[in-house]
N, CA, C, O and CB atoms as a CASP TS submission, in Angstrom:
PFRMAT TS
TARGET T0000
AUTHOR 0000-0000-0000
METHOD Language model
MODEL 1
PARENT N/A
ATOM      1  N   UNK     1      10.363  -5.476  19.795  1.00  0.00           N
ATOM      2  CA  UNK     1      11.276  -4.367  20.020  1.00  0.00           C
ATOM      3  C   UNK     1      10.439  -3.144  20.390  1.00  0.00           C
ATOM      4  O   UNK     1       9.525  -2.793  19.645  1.00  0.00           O
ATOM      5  CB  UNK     1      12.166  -4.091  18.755  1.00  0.00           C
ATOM      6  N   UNK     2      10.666  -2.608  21.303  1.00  0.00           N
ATOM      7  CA  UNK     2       9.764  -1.344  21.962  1.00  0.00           C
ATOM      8  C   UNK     2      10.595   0.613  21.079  1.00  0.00           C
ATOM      9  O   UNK     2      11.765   0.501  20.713  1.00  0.00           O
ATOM     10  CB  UNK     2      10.202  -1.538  24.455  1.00  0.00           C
ATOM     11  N   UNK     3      10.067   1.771  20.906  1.00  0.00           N
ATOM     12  CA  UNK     3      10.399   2.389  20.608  1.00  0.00           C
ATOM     13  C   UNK     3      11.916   2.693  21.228  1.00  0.00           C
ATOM     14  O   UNK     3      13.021   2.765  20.691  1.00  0.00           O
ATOM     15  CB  UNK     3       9.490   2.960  20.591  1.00  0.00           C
ATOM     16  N   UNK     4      11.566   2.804  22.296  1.00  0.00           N
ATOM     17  CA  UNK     4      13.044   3.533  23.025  1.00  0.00           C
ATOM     18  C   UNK     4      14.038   2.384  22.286  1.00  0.00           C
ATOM     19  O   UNK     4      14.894   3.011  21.661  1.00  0.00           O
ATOM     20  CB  UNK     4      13.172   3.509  25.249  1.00  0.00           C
ATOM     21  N   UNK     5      14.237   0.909  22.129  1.00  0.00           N
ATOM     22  CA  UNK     5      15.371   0.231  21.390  1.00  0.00           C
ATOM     23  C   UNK     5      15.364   1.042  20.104  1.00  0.00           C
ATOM     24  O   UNK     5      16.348   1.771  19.978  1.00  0.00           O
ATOM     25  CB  UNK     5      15.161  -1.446  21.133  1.00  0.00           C
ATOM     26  N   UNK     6      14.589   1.071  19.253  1.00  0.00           N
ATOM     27  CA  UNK     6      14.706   2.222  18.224  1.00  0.00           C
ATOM     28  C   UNK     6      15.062   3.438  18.182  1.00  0.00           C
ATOM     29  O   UNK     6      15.697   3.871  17.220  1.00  0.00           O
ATOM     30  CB  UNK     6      13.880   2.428  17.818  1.00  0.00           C
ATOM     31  N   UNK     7      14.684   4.260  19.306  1.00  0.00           N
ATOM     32  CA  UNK     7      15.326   5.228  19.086  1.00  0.00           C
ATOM     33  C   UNK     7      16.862   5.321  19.397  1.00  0.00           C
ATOM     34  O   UNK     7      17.636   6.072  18.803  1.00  0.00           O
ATOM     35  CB  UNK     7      14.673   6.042  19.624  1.00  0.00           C
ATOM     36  N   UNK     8      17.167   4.538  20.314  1.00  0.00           N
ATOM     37  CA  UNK     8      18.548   4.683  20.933  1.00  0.00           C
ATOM     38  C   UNK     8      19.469   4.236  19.584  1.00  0.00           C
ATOM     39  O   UNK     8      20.655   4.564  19.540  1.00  0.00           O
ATOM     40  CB  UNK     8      18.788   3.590  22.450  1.00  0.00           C
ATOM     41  N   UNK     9      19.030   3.698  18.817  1.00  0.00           N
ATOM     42  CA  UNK     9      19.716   2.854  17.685  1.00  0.00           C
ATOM     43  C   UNK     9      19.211   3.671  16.469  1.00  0.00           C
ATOM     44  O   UNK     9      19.705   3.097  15.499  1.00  0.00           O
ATOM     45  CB  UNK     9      19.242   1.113  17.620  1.00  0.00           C
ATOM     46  N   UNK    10      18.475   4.723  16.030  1.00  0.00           N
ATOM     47  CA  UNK    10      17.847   5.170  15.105  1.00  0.00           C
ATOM     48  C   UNK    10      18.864   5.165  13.848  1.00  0.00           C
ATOM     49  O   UNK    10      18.433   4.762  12.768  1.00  0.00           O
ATOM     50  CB  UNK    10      17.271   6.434  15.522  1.00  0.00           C
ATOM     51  N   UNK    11      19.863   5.492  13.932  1.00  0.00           N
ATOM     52  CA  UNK    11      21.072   5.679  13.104  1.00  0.00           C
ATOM     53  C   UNK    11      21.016   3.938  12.254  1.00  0.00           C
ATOM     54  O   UNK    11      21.172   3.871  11.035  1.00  0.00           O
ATOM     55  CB  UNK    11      22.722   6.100  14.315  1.00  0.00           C
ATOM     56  N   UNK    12      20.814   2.856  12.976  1.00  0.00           N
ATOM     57  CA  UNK    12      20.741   2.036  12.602  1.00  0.00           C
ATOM     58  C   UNK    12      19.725   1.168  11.824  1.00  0.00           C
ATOM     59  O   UNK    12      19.886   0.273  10.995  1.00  0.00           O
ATOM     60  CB  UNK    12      21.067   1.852  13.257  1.00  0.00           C
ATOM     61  N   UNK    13      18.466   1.813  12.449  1.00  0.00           N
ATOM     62  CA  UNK    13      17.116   1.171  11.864  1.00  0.00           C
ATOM     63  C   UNK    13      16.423   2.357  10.548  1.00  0.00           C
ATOM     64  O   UNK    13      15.468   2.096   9.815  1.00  0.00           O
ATOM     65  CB  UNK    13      15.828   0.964  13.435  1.00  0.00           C
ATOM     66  N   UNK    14      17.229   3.657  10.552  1.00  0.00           N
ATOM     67  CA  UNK    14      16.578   4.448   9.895  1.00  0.00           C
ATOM     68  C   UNK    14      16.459   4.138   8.457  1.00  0.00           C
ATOM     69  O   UNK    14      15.638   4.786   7.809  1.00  0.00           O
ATOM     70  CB  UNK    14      17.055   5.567  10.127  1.00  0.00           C
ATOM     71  N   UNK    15      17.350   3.000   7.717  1.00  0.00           N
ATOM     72  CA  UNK    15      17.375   2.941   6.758  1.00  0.00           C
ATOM     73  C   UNK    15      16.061   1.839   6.611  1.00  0.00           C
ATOM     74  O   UNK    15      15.409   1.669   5.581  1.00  0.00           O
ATOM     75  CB  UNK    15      18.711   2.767   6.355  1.00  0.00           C
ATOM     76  N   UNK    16      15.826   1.045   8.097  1.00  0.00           N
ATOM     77  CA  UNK    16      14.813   0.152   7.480  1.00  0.00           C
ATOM     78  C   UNK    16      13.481   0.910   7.719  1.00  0.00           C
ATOM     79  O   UNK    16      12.456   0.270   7.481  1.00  0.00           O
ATOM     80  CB  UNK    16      14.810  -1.384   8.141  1.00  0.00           C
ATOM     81  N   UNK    17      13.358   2.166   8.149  1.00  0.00           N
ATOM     82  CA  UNK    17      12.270   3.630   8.049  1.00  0.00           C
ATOM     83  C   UNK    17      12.220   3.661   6.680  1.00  0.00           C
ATOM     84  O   UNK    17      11.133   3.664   6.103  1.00  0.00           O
ATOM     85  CB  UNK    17      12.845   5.309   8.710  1.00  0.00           C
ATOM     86  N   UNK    18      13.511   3.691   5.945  1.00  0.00           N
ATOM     87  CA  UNK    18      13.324   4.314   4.723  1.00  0.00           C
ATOM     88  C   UNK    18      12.985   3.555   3.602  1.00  0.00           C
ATOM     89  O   UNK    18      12.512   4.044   2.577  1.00  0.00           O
ATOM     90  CB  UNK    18      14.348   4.959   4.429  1.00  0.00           C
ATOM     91  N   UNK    19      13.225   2.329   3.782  1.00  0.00           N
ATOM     92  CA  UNK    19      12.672   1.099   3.114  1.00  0.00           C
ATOM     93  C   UNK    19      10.594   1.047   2.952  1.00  0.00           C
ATOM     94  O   UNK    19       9.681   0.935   2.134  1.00  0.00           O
ATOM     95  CB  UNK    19      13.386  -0.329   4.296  1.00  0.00           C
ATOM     96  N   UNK    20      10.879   1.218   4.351  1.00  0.00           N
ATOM     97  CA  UNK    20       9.189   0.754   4.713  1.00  0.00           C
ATOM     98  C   UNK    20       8.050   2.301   4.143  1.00  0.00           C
ATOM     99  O   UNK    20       6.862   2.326   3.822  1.00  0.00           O
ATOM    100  CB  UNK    20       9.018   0.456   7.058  1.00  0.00           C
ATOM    101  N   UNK    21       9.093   3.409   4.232  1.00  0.00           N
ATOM    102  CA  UNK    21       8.354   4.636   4.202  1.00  0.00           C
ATOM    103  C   UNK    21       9.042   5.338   3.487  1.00  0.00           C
ATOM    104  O   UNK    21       9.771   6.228   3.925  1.00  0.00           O
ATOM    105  CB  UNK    21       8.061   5.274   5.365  1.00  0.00           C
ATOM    106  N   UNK    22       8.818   4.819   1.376  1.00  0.00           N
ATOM    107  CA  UNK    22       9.929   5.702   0.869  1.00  0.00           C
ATOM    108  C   UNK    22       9.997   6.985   0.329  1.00  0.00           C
ATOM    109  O   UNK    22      10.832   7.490  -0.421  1.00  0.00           O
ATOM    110  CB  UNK    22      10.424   5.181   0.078  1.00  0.00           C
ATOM    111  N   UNK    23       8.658   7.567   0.991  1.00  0.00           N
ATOM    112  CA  UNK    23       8.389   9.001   0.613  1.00  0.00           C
ATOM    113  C   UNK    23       9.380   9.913   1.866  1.00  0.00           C
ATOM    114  O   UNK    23       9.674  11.075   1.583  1.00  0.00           O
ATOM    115  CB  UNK    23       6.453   9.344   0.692  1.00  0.00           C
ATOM    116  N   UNK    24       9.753   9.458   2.921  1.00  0.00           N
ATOM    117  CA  UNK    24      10.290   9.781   4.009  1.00  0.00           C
ATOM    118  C   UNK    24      12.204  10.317   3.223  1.00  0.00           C
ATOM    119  O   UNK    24      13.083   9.500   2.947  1.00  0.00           O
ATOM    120  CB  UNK    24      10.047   8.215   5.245  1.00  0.00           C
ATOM    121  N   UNK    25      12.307  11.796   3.065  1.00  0.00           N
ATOM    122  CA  UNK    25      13.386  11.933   2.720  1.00  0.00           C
ATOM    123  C   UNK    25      14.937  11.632   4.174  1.00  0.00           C
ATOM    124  O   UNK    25      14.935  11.637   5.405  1.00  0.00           O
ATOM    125  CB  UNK    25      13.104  13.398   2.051  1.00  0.00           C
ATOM    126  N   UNK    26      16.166  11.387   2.972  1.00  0.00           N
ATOM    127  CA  UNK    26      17.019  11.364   3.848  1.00  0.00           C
ATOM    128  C   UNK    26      17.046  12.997   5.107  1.00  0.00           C
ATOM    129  O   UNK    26      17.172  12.829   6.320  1.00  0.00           O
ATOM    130  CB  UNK    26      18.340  11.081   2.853  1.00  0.00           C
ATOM    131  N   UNK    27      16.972  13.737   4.779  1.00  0.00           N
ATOM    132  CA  UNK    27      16.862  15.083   5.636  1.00  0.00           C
ATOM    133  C   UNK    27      15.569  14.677   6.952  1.00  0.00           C
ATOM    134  O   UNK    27      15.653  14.597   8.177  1.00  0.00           O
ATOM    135  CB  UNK    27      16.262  16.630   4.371  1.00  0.00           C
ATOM    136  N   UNK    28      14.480  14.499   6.033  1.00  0.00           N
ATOM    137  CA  UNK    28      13.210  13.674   7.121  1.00  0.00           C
ATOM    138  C   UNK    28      13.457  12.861   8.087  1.00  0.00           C
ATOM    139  O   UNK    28      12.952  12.939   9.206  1.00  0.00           O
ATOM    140  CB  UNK    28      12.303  12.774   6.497  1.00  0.00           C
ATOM    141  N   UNK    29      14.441  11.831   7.626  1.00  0.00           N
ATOM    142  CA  UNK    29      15.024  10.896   8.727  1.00  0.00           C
ATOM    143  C   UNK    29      15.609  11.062   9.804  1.00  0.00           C
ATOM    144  O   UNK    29      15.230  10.567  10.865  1.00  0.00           O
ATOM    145  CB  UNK    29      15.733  10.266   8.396  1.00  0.00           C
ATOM    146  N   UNK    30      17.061  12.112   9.594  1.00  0.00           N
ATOM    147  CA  UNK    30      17.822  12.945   9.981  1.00  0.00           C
ATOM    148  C   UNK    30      16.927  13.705  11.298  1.00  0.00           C
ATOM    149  O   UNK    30      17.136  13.438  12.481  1.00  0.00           O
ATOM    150  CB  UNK    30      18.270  13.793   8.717  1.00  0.00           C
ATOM    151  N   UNK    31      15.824  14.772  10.773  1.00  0.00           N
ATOM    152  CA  UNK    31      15.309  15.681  11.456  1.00  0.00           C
ATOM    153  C   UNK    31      14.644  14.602  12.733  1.00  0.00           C
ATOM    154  O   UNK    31      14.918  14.803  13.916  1.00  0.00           O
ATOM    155  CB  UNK    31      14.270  16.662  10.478  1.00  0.00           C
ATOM    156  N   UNK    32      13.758  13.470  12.291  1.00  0.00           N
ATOM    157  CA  UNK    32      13.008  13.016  13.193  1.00  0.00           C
ATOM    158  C   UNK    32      13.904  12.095  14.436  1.00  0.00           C
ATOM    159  O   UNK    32      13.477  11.785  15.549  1.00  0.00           O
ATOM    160  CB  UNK    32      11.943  12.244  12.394  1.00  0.00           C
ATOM    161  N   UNK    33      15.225  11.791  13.863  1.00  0.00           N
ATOM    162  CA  UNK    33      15.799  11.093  14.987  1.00  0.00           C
ATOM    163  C   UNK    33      15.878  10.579  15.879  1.00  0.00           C
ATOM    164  O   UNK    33      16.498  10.898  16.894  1.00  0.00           O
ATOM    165  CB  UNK    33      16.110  11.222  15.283  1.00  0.00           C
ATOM    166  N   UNK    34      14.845   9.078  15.527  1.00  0.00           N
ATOM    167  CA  UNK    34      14.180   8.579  16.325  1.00  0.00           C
ATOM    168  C   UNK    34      13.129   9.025  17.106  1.00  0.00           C
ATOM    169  O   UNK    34      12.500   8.121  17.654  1.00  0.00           O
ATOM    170  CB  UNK    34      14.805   8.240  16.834  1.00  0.00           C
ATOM    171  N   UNK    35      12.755  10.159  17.317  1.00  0.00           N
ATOM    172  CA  UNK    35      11.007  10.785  17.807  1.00  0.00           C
ATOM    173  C   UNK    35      10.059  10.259  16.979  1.00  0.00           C
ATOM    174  O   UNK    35       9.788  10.519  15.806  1.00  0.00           O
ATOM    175  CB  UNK    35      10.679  12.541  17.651  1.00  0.00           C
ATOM    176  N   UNK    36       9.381   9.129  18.105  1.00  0.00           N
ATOM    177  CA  UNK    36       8.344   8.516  17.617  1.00  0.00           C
ATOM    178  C   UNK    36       7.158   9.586  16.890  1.00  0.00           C
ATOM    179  O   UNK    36       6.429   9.397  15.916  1.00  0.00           O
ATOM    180  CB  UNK    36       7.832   7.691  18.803  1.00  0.00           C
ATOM    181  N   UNK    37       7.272  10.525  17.607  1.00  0.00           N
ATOM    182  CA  UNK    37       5.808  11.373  17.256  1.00  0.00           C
ATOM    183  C   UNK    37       6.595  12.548  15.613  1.00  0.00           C
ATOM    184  O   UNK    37       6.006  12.965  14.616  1.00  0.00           O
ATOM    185  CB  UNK    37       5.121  12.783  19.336  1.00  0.00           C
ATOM    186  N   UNK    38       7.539  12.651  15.888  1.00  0.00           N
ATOM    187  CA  UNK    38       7.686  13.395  14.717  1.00  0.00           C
ATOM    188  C   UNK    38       8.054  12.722  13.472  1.00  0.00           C
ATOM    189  O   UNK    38       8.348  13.206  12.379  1.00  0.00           O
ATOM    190  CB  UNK    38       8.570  14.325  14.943  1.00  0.00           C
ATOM    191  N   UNK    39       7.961  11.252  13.942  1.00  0.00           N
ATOM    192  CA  UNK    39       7.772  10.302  12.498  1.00  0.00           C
ATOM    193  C   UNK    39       6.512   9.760  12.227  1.00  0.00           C
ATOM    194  O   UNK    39       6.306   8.980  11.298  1.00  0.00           O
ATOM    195  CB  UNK    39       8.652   9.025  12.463  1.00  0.00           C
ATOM    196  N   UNK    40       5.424  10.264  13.237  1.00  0.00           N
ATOM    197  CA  UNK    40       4.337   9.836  12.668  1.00  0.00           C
ATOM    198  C   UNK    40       3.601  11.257  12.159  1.00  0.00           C
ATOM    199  O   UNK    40       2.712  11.221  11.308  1.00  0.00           O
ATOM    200  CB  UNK    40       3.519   8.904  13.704  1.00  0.00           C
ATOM    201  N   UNK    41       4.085  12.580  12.798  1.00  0.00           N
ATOM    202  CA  UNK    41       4.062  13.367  11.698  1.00  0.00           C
ATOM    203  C   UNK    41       4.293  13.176  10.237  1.00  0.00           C
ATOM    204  O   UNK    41       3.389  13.414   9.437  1.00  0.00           O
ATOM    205  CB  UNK    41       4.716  14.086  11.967  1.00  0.00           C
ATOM    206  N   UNK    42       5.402  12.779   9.878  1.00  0.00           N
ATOM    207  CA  UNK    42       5.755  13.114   8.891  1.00  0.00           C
ATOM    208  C   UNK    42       5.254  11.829   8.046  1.00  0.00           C
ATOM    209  O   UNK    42       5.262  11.700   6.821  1.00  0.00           O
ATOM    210  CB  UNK    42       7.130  13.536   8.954  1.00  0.00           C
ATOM    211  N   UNK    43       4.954  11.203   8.720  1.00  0.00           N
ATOM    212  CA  UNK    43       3.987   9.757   7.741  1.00  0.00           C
ATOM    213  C   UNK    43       2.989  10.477   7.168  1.00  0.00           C
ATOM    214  O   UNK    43       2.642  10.582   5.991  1.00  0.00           O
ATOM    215  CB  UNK    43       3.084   8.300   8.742  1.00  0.00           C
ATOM    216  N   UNK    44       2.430  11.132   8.540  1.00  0.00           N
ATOM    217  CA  UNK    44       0.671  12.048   7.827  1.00  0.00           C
ATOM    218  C   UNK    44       1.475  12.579   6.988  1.00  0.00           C
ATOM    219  O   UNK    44       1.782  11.820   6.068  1.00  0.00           O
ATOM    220  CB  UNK    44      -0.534  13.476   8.849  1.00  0.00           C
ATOM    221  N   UNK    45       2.079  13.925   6.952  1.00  0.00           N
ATOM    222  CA  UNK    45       2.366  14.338   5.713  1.00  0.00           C
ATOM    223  C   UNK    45       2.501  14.086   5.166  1.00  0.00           C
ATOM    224  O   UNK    45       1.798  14.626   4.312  1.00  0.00           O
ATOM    225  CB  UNK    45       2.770  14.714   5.381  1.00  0.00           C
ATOM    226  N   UNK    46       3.364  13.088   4.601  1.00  0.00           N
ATOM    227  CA  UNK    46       4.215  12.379   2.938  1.00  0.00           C
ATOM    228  C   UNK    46       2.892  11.688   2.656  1.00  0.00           C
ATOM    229  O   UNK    46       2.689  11.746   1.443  1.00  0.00           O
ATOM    230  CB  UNK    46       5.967  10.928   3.036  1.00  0.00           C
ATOM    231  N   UNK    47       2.028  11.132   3.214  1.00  0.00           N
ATOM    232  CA  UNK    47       1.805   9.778   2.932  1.00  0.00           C
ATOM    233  C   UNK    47       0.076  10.660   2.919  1.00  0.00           C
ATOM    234  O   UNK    47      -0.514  10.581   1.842  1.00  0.00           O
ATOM    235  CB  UNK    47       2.457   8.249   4.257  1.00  0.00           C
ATOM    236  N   UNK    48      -0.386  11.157   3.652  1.00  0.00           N
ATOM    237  CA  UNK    48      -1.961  11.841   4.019  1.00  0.00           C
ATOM    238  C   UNK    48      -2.406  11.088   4.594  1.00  0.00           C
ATOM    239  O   UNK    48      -3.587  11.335   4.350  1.00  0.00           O
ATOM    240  CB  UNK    48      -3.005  12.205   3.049  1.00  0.00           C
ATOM    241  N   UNK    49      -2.419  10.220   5.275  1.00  0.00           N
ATOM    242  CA  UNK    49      -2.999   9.664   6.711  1.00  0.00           C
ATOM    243  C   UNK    49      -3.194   9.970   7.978  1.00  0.00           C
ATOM    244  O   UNK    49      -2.324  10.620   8.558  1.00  0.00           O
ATOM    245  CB  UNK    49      -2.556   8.918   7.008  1.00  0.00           C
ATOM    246  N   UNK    50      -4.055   9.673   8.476  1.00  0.00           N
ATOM    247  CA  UNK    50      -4.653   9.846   9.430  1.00  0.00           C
ATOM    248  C   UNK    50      -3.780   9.776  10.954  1.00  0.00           C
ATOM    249  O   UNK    50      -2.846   9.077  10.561  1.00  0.00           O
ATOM    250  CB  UNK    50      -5.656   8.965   9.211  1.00  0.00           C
ATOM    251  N   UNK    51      -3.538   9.982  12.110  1.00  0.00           N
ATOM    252  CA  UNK    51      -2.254  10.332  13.335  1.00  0.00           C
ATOM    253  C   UNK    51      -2.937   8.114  13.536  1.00  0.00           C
ATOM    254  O   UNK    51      -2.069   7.306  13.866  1.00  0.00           O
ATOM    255  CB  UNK    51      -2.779  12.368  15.442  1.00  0.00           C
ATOM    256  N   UNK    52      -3.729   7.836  13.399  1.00  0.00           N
ATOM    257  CA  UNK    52      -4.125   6.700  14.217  1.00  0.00           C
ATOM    258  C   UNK    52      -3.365   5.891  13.096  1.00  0.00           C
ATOM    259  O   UNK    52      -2.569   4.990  13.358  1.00  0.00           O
ATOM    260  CB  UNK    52      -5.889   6.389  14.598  1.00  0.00           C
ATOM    261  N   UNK    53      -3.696   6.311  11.798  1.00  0.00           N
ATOM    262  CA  UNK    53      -3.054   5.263  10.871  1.00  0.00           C
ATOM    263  C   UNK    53      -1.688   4.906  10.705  1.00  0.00           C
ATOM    264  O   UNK    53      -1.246   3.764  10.574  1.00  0.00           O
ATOM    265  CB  UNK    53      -3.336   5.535   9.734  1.00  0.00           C
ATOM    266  N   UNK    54      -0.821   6.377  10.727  1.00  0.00           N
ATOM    267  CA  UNK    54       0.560   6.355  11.680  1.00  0.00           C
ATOM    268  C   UNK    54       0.823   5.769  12.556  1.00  0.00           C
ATOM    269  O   UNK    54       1.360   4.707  12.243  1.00  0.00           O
ATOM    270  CB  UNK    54       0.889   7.217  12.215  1.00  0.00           C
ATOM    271  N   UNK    55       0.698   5.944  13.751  1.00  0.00           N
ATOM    272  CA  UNK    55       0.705   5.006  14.715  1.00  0.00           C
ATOM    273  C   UNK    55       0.465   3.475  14.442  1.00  0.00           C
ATOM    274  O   UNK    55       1.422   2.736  14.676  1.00  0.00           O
ATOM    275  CB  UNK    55      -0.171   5.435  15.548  1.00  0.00           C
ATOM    276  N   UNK    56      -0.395   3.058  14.096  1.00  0.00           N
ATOM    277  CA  UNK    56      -0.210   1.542  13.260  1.00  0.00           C
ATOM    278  C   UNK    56       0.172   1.229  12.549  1.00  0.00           C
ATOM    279  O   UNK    56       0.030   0.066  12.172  1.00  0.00           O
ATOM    280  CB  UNK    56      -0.786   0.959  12.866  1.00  0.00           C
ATOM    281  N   UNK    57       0.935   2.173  11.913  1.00  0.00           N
ATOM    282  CA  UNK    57       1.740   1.635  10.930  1.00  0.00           C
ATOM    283  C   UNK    57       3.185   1.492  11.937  1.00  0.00           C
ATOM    284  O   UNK    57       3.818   0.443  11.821  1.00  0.00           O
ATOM    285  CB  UNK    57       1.813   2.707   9.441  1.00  0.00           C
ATOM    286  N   UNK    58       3.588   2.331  12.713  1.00  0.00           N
ATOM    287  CA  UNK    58       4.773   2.528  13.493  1.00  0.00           C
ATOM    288  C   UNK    58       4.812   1.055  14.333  1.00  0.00           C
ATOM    289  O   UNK    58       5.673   0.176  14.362  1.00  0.00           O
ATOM    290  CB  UNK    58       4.659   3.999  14.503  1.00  0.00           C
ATOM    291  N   UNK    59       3.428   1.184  15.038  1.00  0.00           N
ATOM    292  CA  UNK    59       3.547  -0.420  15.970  1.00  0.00           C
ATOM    293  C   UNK    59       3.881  -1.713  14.690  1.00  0.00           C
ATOM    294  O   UNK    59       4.705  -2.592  14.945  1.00  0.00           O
ATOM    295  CB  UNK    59       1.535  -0.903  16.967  1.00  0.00           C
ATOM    296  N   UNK    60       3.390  -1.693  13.790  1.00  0.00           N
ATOM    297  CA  UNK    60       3.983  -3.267  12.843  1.00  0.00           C
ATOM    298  C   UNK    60       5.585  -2.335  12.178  1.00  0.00           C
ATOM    299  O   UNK    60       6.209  -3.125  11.469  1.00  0.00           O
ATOM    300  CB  UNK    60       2.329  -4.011  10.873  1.00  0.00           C
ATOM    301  N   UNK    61       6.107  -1.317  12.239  1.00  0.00           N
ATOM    302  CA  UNK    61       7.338  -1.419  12.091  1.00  0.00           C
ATOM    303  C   UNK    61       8.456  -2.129  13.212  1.00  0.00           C
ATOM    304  O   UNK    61       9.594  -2.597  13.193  1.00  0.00           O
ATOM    305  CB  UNK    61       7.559  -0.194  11.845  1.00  0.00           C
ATOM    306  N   UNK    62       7.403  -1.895  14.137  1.00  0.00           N
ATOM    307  CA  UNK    62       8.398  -2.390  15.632  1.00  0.00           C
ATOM    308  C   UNK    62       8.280  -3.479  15.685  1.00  0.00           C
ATOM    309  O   UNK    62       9.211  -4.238  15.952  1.00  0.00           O
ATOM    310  CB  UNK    62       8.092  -1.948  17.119  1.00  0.00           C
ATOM    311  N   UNK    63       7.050  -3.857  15.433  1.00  0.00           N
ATOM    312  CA  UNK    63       7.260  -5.513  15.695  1.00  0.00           C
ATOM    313  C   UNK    63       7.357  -6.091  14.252  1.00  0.00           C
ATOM    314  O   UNK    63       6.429  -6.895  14.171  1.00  0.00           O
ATOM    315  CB  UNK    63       5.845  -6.332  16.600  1.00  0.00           C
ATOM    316  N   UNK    64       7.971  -6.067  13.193  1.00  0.00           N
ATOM    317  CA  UNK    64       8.426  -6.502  11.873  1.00  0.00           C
ATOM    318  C   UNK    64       9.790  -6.284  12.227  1.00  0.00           C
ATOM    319  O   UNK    64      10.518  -7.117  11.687  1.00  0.00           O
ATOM    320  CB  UNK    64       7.868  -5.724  10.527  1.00  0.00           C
ATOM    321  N   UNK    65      10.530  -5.282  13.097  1.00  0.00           N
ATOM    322  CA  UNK    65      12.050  -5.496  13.596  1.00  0.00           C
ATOM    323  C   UNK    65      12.080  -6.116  14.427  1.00  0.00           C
ATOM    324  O   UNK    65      13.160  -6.690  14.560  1.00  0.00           O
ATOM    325  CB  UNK    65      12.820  -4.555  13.976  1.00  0.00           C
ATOM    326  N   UNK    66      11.366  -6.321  15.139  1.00  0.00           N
ATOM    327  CA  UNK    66      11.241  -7.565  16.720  1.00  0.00           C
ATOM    328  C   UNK    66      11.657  -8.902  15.590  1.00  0.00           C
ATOM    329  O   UNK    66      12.818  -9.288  15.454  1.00  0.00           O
ATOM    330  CB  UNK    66       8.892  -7.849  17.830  1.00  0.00           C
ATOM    331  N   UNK    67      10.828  -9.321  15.061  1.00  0.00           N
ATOM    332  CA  UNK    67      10.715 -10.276  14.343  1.00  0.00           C
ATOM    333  C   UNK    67      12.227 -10.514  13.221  1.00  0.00           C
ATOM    334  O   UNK    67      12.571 -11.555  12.660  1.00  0.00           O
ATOM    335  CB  UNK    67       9.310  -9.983  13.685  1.00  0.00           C
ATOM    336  N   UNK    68      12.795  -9.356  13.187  1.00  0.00           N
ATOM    337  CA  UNK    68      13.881 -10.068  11.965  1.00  0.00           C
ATOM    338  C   UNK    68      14.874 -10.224  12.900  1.00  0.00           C
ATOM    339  O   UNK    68      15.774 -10.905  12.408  1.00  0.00           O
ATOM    340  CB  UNK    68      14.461  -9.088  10.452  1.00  0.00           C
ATOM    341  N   UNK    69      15.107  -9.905  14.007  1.00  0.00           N
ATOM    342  CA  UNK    69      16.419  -9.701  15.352  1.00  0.00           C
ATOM    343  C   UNK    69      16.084 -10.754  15.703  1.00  0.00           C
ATOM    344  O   UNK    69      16.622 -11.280  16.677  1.00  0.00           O
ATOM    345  CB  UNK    69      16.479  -8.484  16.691  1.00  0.00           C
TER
END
């Protein structure tokens, strides 16, 4: 599953955001709305990682939803 299927659907996958990333508040979810980059913001923040470690974490969220569809 590539970002843009996620974002277009965010309303739908955000809860499995919130599963995978449960420092990520409901308002957090809301704000980032599907923007890949302002959810890997907010990974660094909640979480203190690094923009690269975000990002890999984002690519095995996409393909861990590839995989359950």
């Amino acid at each position: 599953m590539n970002w843009e299927q996620i974002e277009g659907q965010w309303k739908q996958f955000a809860g499995a955001a919130r599963e995978r990333w449960g420092k990520l508040t409901d308002d957090d979810l809301k704000q980032i709305d599907g923007h890949r980059e302002q959810l890997a913001g907010k990974i660094q923040e909640r979480y203190g990682t690094a923009k690269e470690t975000a990002e890999r974490e984002i690519d095995q969220f996409c393909s861990d939803l590839k995989a359950t569809l």
